[in-house]
DOVO-882737 format. One record per residue: residue in three letters; x, z negated, y negated of N, C-alpha, C, O in turn. Coordinates in steps of 0.1 Angstrom, whole numbers, plus 2048, in hexadecimal, padded with zeros to 3 digits. Example, Ala and Ser with C-alpha at 12.3 -4.5 7.8 and 13.67 -1.06 7.14 Angstrom:
<atoms>
ALA8847B283987B7B282D8847B282188E7AB821/SER8807B98168897B980B8817B18008867B07F5/
</atoms>
This chain:
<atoms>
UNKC48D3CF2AC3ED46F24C45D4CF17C4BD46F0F/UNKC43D57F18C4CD62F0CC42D5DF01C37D59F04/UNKC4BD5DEEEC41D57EE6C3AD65EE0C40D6FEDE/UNKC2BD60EDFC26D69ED5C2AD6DEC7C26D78EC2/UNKC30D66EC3C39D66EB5C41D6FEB3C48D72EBD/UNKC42D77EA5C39D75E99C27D7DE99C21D85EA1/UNKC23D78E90C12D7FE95C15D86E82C1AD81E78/UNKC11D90E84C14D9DE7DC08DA2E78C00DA8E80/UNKC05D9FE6DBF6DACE66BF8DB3E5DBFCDB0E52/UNKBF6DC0E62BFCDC8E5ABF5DD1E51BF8DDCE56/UNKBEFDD5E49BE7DE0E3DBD7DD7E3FBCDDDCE39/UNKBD7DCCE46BC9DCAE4CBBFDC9E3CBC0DC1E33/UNKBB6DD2E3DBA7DCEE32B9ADCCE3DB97DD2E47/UNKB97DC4E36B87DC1E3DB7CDC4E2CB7DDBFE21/UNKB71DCFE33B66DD2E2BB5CDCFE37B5CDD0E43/UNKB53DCBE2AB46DC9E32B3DDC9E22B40DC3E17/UNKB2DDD4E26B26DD8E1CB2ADDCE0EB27DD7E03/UNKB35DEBE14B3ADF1E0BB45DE5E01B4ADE9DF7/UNKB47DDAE05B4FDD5DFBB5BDD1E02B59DCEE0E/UNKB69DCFDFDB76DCCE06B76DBAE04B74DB6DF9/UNKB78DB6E0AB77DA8E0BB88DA4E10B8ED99E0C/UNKB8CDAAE15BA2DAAE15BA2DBBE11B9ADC4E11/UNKBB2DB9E0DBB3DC8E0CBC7DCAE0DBCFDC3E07/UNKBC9DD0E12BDBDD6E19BE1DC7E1CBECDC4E17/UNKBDBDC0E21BE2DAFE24BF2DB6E2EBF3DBFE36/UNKBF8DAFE28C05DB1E33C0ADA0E36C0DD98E2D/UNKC0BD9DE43C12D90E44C14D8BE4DC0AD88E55/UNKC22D88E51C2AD81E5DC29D77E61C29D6FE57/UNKC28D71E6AC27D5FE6EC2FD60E7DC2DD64E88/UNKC3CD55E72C49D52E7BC4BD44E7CC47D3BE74/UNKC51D43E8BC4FD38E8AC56D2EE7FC61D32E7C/UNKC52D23E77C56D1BE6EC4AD0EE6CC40D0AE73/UNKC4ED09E60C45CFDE59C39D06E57C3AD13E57/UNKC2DCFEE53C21D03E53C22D0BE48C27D08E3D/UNKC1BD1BE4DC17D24E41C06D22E39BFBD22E3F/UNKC08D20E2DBFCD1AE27BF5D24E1DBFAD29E13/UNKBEBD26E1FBE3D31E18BDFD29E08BDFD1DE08/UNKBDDD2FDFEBD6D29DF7BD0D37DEDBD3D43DF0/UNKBC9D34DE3BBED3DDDCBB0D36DD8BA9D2FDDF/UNKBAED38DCDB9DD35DC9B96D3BDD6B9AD42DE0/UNKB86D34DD1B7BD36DDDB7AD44DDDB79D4CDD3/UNKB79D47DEAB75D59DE6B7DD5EDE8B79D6ADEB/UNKB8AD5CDEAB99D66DECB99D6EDF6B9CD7ADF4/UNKB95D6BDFFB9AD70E0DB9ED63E1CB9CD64E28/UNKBA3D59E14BADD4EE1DBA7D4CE2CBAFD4CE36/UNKB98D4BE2EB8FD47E37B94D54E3EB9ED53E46/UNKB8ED61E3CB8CD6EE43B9BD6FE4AB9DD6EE56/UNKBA4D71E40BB1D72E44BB1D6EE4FBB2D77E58/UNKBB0D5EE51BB6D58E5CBABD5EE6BBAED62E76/UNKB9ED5CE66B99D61E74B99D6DE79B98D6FE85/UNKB9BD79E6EBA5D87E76BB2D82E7DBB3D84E89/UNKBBFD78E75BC6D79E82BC3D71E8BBCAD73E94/UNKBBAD68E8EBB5D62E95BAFD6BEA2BAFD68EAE/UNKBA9D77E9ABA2D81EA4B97D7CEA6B95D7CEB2/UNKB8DD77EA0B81D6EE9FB74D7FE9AB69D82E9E/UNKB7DD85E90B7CD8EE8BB82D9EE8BB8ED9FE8D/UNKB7BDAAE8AB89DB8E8EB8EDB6E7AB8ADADE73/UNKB93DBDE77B94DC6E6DB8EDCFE67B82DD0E6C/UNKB92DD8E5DB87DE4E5DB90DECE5EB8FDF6E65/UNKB9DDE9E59BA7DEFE5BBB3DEBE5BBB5DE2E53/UNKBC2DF0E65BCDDE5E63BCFDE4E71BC8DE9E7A/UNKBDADDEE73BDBDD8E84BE0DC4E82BE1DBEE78/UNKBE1DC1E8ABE7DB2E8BBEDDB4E99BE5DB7EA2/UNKBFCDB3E9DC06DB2EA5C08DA5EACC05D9BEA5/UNKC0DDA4EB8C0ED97EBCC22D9DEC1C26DA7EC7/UNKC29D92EBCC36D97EC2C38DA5EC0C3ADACECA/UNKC39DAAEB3C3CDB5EAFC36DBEEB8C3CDC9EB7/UNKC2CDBDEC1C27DC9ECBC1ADCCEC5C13DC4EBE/UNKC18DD8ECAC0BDDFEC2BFFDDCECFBF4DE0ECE/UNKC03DD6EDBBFCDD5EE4BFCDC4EE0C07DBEEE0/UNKBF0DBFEDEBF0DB1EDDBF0DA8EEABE9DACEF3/UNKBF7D9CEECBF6D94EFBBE5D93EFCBDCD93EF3/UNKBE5D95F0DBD7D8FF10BD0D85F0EBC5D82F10/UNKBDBD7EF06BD5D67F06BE0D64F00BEBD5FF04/UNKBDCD6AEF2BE6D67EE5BE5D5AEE5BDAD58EE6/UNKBEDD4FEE5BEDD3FEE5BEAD39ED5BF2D34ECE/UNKBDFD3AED3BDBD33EC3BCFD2CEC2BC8D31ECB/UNKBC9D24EBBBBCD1FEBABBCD20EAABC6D23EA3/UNKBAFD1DEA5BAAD1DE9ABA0D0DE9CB9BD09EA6/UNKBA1D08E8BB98CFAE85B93D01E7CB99D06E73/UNKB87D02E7DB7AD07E70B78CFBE66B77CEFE69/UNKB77CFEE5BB75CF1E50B6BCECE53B6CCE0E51/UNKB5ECEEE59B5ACE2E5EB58CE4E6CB50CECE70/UNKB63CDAE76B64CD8E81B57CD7E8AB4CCD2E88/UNKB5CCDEE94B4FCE2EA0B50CD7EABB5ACD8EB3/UNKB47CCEEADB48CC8EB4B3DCCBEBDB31CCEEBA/UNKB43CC7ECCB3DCC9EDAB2FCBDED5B2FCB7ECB/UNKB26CBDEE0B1DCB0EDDB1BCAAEE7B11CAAEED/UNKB2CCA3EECB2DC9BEF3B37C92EEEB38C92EE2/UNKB41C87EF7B47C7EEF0B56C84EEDB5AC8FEEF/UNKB5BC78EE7B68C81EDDB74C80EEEB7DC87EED/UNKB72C79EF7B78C7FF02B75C8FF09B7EC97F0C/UNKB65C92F09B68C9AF0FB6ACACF03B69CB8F05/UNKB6FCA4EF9B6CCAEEF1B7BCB4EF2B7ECBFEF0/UNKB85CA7EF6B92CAAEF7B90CB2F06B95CBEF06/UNKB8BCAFF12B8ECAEF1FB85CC0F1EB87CC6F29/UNKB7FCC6F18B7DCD3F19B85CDDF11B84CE9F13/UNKB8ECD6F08B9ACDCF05BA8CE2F10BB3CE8F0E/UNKBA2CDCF1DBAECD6F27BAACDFF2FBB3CE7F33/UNKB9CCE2F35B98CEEF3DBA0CF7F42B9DCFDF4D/UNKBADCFBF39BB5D07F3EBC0D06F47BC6D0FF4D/UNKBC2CF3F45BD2CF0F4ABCFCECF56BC5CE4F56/UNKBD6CF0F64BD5CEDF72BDCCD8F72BE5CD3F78/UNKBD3CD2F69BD8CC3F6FBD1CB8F76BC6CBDF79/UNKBD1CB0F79BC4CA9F83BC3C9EF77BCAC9BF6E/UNKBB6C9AF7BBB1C94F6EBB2C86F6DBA9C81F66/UNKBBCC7FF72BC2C78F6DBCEC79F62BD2C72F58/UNKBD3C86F68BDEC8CF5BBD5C8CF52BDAC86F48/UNKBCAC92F50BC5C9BF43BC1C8FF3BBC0C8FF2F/UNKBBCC80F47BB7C75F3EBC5C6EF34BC5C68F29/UNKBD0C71F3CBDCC6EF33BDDC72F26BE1C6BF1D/UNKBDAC81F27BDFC8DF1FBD6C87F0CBDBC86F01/UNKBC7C84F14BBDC82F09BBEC70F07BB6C6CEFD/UNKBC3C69F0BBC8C5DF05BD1C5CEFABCFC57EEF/UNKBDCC64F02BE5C65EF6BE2C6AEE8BE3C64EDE/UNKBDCC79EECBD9C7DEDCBCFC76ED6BCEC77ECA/UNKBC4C6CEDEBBAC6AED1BC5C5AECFBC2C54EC4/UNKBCCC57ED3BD9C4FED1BDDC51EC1BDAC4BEB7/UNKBE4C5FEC3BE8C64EBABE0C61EA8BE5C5DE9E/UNKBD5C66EAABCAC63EA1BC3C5CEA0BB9C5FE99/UNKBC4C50EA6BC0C41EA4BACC44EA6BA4C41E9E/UNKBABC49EB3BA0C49EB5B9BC45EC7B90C45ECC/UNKBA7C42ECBBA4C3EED9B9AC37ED8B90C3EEDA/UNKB97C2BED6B8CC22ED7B7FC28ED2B75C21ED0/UNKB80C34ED0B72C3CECFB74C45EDBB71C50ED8/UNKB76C45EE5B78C51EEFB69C56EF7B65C61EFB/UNKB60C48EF5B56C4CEFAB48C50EF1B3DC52EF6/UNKB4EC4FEE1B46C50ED8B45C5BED9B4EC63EDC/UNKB33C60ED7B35C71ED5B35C74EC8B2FC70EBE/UNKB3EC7CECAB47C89EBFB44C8CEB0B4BC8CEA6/UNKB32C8EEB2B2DC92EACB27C86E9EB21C89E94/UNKB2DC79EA2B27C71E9BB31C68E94B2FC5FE8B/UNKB3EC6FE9AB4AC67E8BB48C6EE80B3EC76E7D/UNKB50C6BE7AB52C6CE6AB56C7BE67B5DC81E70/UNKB55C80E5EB5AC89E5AB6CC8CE5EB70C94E67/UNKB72C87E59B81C85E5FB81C80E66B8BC85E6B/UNKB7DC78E6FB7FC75E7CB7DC85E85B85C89E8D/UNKB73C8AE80B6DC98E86B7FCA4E8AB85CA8E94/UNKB80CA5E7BB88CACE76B98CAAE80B9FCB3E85/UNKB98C9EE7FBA6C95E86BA5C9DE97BAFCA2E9C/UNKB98C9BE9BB95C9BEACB96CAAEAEB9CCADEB9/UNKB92CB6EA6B91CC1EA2B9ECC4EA4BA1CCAEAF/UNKBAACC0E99BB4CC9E99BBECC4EA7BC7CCAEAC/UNKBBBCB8EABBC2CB6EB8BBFCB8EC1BC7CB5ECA/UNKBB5CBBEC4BAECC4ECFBB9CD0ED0BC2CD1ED9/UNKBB4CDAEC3BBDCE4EC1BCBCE4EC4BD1CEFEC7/UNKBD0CD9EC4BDDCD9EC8BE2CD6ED5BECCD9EDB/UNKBD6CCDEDABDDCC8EE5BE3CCDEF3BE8CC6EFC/UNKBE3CDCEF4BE4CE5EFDBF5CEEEF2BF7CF9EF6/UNKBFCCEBEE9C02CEDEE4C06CFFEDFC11D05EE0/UNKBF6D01ED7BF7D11ED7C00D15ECFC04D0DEC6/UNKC05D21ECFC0ED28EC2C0BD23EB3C11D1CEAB/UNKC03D29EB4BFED2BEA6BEFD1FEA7BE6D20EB0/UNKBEED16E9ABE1D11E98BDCD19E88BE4D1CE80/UNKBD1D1BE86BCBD20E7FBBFD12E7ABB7D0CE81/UNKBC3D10E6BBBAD01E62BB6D07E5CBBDD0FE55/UNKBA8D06E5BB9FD0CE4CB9FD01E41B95CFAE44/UNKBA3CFDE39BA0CF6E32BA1CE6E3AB96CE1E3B/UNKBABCDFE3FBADCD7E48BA3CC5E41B9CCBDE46/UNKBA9CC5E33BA2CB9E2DB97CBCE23B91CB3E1C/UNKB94CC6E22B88CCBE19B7BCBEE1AB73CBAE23/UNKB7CCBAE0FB6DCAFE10B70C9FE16B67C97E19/UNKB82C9DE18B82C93E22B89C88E18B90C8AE0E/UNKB87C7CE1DB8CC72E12B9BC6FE14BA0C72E1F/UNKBA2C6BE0ABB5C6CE07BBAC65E16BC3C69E1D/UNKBB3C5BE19BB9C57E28BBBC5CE35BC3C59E3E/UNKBB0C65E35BAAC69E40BBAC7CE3EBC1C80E47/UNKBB9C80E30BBFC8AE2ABCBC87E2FBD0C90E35/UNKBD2C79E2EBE1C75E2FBDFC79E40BE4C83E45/UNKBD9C72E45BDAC74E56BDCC7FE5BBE7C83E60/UNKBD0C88E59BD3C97E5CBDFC9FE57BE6CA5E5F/UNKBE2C9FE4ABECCA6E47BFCC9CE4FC07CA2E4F/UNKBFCC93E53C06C91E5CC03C94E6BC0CC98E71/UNKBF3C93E74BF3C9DE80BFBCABE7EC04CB1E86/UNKBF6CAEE73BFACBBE6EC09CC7E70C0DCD3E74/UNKC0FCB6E68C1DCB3E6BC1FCB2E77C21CBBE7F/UNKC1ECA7E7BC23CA6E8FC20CB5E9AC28CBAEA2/UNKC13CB9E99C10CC8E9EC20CD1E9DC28CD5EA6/UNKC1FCD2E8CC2BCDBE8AC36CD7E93C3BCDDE9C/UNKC39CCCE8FC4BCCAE91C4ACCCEA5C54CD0EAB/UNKC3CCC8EACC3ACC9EBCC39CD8EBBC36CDDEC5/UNKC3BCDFEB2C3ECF1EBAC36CF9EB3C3AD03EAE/UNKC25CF5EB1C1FCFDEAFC1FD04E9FC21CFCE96/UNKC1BD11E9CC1BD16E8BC10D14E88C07D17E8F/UNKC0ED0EE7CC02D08E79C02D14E69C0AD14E60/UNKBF8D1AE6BBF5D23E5DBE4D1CE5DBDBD1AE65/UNKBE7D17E4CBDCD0EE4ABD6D17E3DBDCD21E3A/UNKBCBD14E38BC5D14E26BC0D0BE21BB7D05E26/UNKBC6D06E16BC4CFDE0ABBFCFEDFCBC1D09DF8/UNKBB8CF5DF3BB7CF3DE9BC5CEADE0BC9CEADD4/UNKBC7CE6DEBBCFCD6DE9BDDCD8DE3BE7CD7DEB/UNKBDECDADDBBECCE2DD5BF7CD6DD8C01CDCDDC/UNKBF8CC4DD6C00CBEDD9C00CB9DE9C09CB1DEC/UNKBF6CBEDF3BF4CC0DFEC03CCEE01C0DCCBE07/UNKC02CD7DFEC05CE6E01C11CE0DFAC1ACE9DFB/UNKC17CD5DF4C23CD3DECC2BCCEDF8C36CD2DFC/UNKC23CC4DFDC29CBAE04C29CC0E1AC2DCBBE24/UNKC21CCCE18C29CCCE29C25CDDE28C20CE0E33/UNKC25CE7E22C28CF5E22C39CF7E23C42CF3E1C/UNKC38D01E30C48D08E30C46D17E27C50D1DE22/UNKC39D1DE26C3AD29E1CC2ED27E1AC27D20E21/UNKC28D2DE0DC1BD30E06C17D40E05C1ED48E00/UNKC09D43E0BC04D4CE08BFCD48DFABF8D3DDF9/UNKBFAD56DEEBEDD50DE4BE6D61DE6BEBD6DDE6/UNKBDCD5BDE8BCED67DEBBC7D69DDCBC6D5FDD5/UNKBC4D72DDBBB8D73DCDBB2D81DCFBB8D8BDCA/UNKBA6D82DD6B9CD8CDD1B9FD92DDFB9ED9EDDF/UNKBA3D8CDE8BA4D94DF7BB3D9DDF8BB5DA7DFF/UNKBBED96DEDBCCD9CDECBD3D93DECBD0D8ADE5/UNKBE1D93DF5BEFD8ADF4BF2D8EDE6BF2D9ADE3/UNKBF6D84DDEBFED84DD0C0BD80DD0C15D84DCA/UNKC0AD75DDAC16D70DDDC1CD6CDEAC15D62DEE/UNKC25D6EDF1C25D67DFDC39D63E00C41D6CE04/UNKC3CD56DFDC48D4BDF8C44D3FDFFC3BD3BE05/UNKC54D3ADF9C53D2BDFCC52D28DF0C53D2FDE6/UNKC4FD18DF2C47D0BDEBC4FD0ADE1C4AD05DD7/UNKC5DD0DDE1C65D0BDD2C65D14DCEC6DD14DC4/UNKC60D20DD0C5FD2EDC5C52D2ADC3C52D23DB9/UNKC48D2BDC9C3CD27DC4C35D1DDBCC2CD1DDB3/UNKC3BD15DC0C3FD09DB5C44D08DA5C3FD03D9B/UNKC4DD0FDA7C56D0AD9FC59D16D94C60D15D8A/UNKC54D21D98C57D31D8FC4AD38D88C42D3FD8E/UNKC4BD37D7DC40D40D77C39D4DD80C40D56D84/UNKC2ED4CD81C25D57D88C1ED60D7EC21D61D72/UNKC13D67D83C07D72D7EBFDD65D79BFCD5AD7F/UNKBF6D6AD6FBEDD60D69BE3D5BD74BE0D4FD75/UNKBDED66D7EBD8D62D88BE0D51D8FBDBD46D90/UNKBE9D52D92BF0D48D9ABF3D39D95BF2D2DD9A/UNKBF6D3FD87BF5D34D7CBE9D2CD76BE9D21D71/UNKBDED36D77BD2D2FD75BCDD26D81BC5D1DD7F/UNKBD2D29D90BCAD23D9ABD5D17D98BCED0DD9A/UNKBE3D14D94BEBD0BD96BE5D00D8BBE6CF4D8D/UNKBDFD06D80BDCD00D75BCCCF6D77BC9CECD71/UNKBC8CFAD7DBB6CFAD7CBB2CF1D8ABA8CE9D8A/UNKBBBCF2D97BB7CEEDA0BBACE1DA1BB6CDBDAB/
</atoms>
């Protein structure tokens, strides 16, 4: 399968009730280590990602798939909303309706969903429904769902938002394993020693505008606009 990569937005603004909510966004996503959004509440980070997601149009702008102005019919990407949507059935079949698309007999697909809730130490809940773990438990089943069909691009809103430091360690290593198995994971964070520890570049959003878009040791490490320096300071 030819790759959809790079996914390209180009001049994109979104207005809605006379007000611009993004405005001339330009930005590439190649494959690499996870690209990580970050910005105070309000920036843009959320919207961004569900325009390239296509959840959303533009008001104006295009988004490219493989440098073509004609987008694939079944761009290969999923999105995790910060608070994860779960089916209201058990955390098996929450995985096994993720599978729907793949021609396997369902003894494969019972393999397929062993393994991953394997992965995230949740097998022994296979028959629990979904809807009644934990917050991170939720979040964990969420983004490996997302993966388990190994899409191009994953799209994380806010992946540990609200979740406790253990539950935080776990995910941001699924996170990790996703990446390094193929897929681009463009995430948004608050978590500035999070975005230290597994960003291959940083976007910073403020007021619906890219300010900056680098890697982790320029961003890090180099004097910015007061804007940048205040979120590095405060958060």
């Amino acid at each position: 399968m030819n790759s959809s990569l790079p996914l390209s937005l180009e001049k994109i603004s979104f207005k809605a009730n006379n007000k611009y909510f993004l405005r001339d966004i330009n930005v590439k996503v190649e494959k690499g280590l996870p690209k990580v959004i970050m910005g105070p509440n309000g920036s843009g980070k959320t919207l961004l990602m569900r325009i390239a997601h296509g959840v959303l149009r533009p008001t104006s702008g295009r988004v490219y798939w493989s440098g073509s102005k004609t987008p694939p019919l079944y761009p290969r990407q999923t999105m995790v909303f910060q608070k994860p949507i779960m089916l209201n059935r058990s955390v098996e079949t929450n995985l096994a309706f993720a599978l729907n698309p793949v021609k396997k007999t369902s003894q494969e697909k019972k393999k397929i969903i062993a393994e991953a809730l394997k992965k995230i130490k949740l097998l022994e809940k296979i028959k629990v429904a979904a809807r009644s773990l934990s917050q991170g438990e939720q979040q964990k089943l969420a983004i490996i769902r997302s993966a388990i069909l190994c899409p191009e691009i994953i799209f994380l809103d806010e992946p540990t938002s609200n979740i406790d430091p253990q539950a935080t360690i776990e995910i941001e290593q699924l996170i990790m394993d996703i990446s390094r198995d193929g897929s681009q994971v463009v995430m948004s964070t608050h978590n500035i020693k999070q975005a230290e520890r597994i960003a291959g570049s940083i976007i910073f959003m403020s007021r619906g505008r890219i300010l900056k878009d680098t890697s982790p040791d320029d961003f890090f490490l180099k004097n910015h606009c007061s804007e940048i320096q205040q979120f590095l300071n405060n958060v």
